[in-house]
C-alpha positions as CSV (number, residue, x, y, z in Angstrom):
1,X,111.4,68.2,118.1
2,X,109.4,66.4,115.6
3,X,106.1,64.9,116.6
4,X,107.0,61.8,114.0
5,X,107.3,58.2,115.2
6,X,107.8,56.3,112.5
7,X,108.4,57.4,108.7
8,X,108.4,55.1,105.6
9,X,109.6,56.0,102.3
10,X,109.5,53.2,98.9
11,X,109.3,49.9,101.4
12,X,109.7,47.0,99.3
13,X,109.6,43.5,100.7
14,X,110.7,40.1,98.5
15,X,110.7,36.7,98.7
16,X,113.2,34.8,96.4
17,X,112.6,32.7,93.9
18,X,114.2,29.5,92.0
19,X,117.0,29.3,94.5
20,X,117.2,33.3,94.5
21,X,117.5,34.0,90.4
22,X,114.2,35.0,90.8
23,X,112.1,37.0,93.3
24,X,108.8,38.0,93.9
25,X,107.9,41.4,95.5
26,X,105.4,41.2,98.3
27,X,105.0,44.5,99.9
28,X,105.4,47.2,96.7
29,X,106.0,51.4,97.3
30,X,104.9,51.5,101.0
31,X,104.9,55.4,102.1
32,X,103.6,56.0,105.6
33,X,104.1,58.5,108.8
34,X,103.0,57.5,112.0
35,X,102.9,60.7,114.8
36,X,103.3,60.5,118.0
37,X,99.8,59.5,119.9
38,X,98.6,58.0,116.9
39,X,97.2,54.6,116.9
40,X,97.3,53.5,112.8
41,X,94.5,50.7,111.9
42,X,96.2,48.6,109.3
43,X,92.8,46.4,107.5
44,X,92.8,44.7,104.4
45,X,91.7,40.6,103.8
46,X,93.7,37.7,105.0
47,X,96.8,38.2,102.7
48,X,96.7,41.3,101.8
49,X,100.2,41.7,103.7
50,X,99.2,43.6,107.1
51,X,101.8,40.7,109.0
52,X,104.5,41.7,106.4
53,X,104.2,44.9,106.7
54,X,104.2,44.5,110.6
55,X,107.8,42.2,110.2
56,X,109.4,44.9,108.0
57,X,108.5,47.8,109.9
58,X,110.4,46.0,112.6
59,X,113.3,44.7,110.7
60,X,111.9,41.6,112.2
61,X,111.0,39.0,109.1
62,X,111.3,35.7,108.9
63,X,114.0,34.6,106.1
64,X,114.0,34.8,103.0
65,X,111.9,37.8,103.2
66,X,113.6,40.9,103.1
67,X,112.8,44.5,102.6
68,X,114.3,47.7,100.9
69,X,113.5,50.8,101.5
70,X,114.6,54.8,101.0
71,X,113.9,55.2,104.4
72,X,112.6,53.2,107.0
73,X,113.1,55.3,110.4
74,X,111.5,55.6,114.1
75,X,112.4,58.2,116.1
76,X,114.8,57.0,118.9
77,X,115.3,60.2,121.4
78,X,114.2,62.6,119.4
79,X,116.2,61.7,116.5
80,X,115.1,59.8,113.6
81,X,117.0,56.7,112.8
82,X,117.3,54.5,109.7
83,X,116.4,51.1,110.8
84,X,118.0,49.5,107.7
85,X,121.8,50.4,108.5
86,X,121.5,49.1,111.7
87,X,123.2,45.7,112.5
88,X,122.0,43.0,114.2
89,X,123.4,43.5,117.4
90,X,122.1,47.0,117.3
91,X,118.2,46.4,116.3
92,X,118.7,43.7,119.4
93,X,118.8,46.7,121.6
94,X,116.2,48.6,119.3
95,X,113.1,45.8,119.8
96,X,111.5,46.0,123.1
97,X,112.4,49.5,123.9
98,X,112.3,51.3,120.5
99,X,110.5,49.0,118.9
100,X,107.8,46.1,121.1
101,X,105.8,43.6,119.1
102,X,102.4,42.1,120.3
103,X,101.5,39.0,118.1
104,X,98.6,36.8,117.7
105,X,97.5,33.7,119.9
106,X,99.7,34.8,122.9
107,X,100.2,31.5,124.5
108,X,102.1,30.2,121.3
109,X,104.7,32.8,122.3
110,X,105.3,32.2,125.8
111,X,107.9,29.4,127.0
112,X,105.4,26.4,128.3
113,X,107.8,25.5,130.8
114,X,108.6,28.1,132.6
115,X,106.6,30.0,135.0
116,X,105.0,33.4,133.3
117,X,106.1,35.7,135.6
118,X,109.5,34.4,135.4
119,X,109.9,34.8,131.9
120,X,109.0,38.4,132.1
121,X,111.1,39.1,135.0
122,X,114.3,37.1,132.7
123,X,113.3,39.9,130.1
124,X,113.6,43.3,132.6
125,X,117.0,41.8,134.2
126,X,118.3,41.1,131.0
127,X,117.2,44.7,129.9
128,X,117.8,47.2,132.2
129,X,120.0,45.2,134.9
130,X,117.4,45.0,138.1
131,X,118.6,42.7,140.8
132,X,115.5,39.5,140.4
133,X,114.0,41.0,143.3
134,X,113.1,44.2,142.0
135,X,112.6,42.7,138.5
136,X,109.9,40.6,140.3
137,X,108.5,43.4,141.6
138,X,108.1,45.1,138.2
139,X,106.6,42.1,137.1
140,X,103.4,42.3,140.1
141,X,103.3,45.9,139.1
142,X,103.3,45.7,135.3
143,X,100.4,42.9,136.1
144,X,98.2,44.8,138.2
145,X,98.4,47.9,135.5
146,X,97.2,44.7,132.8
147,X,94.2,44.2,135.4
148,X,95.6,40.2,135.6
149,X,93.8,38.9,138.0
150,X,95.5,38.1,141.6
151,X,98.6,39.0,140.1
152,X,100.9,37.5,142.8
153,X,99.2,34.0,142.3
154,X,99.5,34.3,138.2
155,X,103.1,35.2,138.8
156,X,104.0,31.5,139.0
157,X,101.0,29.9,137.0
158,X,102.3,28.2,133.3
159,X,100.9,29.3,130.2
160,X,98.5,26.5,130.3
161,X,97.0,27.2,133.4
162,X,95.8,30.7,131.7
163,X,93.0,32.0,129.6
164,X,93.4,33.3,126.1
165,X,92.6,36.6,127.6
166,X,94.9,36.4,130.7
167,X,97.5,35.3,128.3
168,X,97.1,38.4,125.8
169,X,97.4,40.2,128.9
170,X,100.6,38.5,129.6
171,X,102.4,39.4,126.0
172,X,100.8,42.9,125.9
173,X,103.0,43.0,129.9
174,X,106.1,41.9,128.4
175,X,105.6,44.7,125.3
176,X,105.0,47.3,127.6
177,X,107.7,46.8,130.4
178,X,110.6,48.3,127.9
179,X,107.9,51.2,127.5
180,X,108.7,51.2,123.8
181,X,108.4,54.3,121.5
182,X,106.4,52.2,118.4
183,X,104.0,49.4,119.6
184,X,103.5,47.0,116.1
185,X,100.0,45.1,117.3
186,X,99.3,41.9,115.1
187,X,95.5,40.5,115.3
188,X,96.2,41.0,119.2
189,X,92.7,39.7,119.8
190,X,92.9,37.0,117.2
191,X,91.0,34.3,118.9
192,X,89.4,35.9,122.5
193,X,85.7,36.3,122.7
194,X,84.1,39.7,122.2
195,X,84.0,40.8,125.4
196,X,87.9,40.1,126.4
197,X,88.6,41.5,123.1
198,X,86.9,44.8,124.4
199,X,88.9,44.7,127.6
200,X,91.6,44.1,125.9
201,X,91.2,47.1,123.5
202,X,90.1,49.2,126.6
203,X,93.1,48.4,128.4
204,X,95.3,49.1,125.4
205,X,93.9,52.8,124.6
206,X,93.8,53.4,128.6
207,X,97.7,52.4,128.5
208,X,98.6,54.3,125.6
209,X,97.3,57.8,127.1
210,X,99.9,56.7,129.6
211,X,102.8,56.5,127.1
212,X,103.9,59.1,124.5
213,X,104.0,56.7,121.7
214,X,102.2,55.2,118.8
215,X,100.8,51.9,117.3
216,X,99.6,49.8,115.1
217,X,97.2,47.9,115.0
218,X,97.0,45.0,111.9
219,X,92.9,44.2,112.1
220,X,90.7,42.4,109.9
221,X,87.3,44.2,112.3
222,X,86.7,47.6,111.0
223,X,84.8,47.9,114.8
224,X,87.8,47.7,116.2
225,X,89.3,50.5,113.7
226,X,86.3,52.2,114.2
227,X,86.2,52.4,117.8
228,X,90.0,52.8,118.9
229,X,92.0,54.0,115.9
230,X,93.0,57.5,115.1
231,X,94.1,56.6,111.2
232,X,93.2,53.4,108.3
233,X,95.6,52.5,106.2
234,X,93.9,49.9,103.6
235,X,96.3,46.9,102.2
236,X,95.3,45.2,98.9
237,X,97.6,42.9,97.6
238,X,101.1,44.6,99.0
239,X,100.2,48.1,98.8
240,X,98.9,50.7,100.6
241,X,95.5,51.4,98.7
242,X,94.2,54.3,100.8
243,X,95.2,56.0,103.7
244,X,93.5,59.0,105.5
245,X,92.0,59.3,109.2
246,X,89.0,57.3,110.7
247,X,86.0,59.7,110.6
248,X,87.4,60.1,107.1
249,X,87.5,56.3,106.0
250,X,83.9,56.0,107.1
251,X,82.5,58.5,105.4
252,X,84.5,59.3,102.4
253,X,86.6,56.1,101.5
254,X,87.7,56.6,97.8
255,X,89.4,53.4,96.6
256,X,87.0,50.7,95.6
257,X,88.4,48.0,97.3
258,X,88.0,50.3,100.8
259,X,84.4,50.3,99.7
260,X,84.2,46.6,99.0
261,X,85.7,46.1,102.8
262,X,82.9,48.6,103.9
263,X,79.9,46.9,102.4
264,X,81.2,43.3,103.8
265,X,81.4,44.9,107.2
266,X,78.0,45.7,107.5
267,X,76.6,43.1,105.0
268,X,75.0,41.2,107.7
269,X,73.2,44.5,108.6
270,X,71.8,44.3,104.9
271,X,69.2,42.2,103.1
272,X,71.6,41.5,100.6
273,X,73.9,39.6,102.8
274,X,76.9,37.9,100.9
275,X,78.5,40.5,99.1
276,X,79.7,39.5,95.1
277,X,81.6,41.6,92.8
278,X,82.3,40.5,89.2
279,X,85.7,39.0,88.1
280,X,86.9,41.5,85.4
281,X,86.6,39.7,82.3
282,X,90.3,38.5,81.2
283,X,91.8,35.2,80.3
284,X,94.6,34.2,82.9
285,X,97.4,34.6,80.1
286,X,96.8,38.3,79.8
287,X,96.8,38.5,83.6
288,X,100.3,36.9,84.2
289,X,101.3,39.5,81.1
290,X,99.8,42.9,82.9
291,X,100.2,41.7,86.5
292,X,103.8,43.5,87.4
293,X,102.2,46.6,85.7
294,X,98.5,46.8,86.8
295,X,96.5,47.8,89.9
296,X,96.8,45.3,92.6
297,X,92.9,45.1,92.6
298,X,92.1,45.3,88.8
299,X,91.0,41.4,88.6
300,X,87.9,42.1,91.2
301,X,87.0,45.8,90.8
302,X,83.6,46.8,89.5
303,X,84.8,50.0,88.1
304,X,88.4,48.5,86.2
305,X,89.0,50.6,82.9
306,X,91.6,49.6,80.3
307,X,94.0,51.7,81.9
308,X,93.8,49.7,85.3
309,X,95.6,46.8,83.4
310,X,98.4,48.7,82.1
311,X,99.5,50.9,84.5
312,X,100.1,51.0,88.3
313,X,97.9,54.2,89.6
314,X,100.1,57.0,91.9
315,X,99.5,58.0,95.0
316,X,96.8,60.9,94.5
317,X,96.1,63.4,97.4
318,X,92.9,64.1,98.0
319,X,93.7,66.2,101.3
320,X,97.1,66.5,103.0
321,X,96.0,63.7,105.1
322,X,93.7,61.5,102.9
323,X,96.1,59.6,99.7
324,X,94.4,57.2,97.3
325,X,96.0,54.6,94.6
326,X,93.2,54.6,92.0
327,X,93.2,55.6,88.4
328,X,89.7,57.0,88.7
329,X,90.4,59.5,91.5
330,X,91.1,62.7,89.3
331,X,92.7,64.4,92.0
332,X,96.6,65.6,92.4
């Protein structure tokens, strides 16, 4: 049986535009495998599409985005499915136990008026059948493997009455209980302090040994990648710019624009601080004319060459593992 989780061949994601004669494409040419204990860091800037990506990986986008793809499958009992030819009523049964989503600032997901343990316990019934005693149950258990604090008391406390960490906790419980073959993680420690992010994080890779699964993880803190991902894939501007492992990204990241996100990592290491790279030098009519056909970063890279404005660079392989989008790569 294949060790594959999650395969993605030519995603496309679009947004309509003038009352749908028009639309604009967001995510463009998205080719990515996710294996089966992997844990995939997806980094790029605010807007770079890492949320998108996470919504069309899950067939879960908000209207009126939509995505196209060749394939767009996860493995579901050993078999790889198409998610795109499923219908609605089917990808119902998919999320949670295929598919489990944990999203940023966790208490903006959970009902305010019901009790927190209730909500989870709702979920399991409604899931896999349990009499609400033994749902309730699962609900103590699935909060004691969290480490929730007395978790017979938090049982019956309201979102409000938690902390942001205890309330990460609480999403990352109801993600888990359908032990879910794909985890998609989005900024899950948007918003906690630095040290219940790292409990957080310890508590996800700890779990994940546990599970034979895979996630990802949509970050904007390459310490984070650094410290509990297994692979990088780098957005710029709806595309994949680079992908290859972690060791790898540190120490032999190709694309500019990986190197740009490396240099502002550390720049407060550096005496240089701020980090400024040129605008290329182009009026804004000849951008709106060579945008559709032009690398996604050609405006702000150092290194642009006339070819950068007239043509979108191929994926180029550096290693089996390690792909690149960037005309000045001169590899396969």
């Amino acid at each position: 049986m294949s060790d594959e989780i999650l395969s993605i061949k030519n995603l496309n994601t679009y947004c309509p535009l003038e009352l749908g004669k028009r639309r604009i494409r967001i995510l463009d040419s998205i080719n990515l495998v996710v294996h089966q204990k992997e844990t995939l860091g997806l980094v790029g800037e605010t807007g770079a599409g890492k949320s998108v990506l996470i919504g069309s990986i899950g067939c879960n986008l908000e209207p009126p985005l939509w995505c196209e793809a060749d394939e767009l499958a996860i493995n579901l009992d050993g078999k790889l499915e198409n998610l795109l030819v499923k219908s609605d009523d089917e990808l119902r049964k998919i999320w949670g136990k295929g598919i489990a989503f944990i999203p940023p600032n966790a208490r903006d997901r959970l009902n305010p008026i019901l009790p927190i343990g209730q909500q989870i316990s709702n979920i399991i019934q409604a899931n896999f059948g349990l009499p609400r005693e033994e749902a309730n149950k699962e609900v103590i258990e699935l909060f004691k493997m969290v480490q929730m604090p007395d978790p017979k008391q938090n049982f019956n406390n309201y979102p409000h009455e938690l902390s942001g960490g205890m309330a990460q906790r609480v999403v990352i419980s109801v993600a888990l209980s359908m032990n879910p073959t794909l985890l998609l993680a989005d900024e899950p420690t948007m918003g906690l302090d630095v040290t219940i992010q790292a409990q957080v994080l310890d508590l996800f890779a700890d779990l994940l040994k546990r599970l034979n699964s895979a996630v990802i993880l949509a970050t904007r803190d390459l310490g984070i990648v650094a410290n509990y991902c297994s692979k990088v894939a780098v957005m710029c501007n709806g595309q994949l710019a680079e992908f290859t492992d972690v060791r790898d990204f540190f120490k032999n990241a190709v694309h500019p624009y990986s190197h740009y996100l490396l240099k502002a990592a550390f720049a407060s290491h550096q005496k240089e601080g701020r980090i400024e790279f040129e605008e290329a030098a182009v009026t804004k009519e000849e951008m709106e004319l060579r945008r559709e056909n032009s690398c996604r970063y050609v405006t702000r890279c150092p290194l642009v060459q006339e070819i950068c404005w007239s043509a979108e660079p191929p994926e180029k392989f550096i290693t089996p593992t390690h792909y690149v989008r960037c005309h000045r790569w001169e590899g396969k």
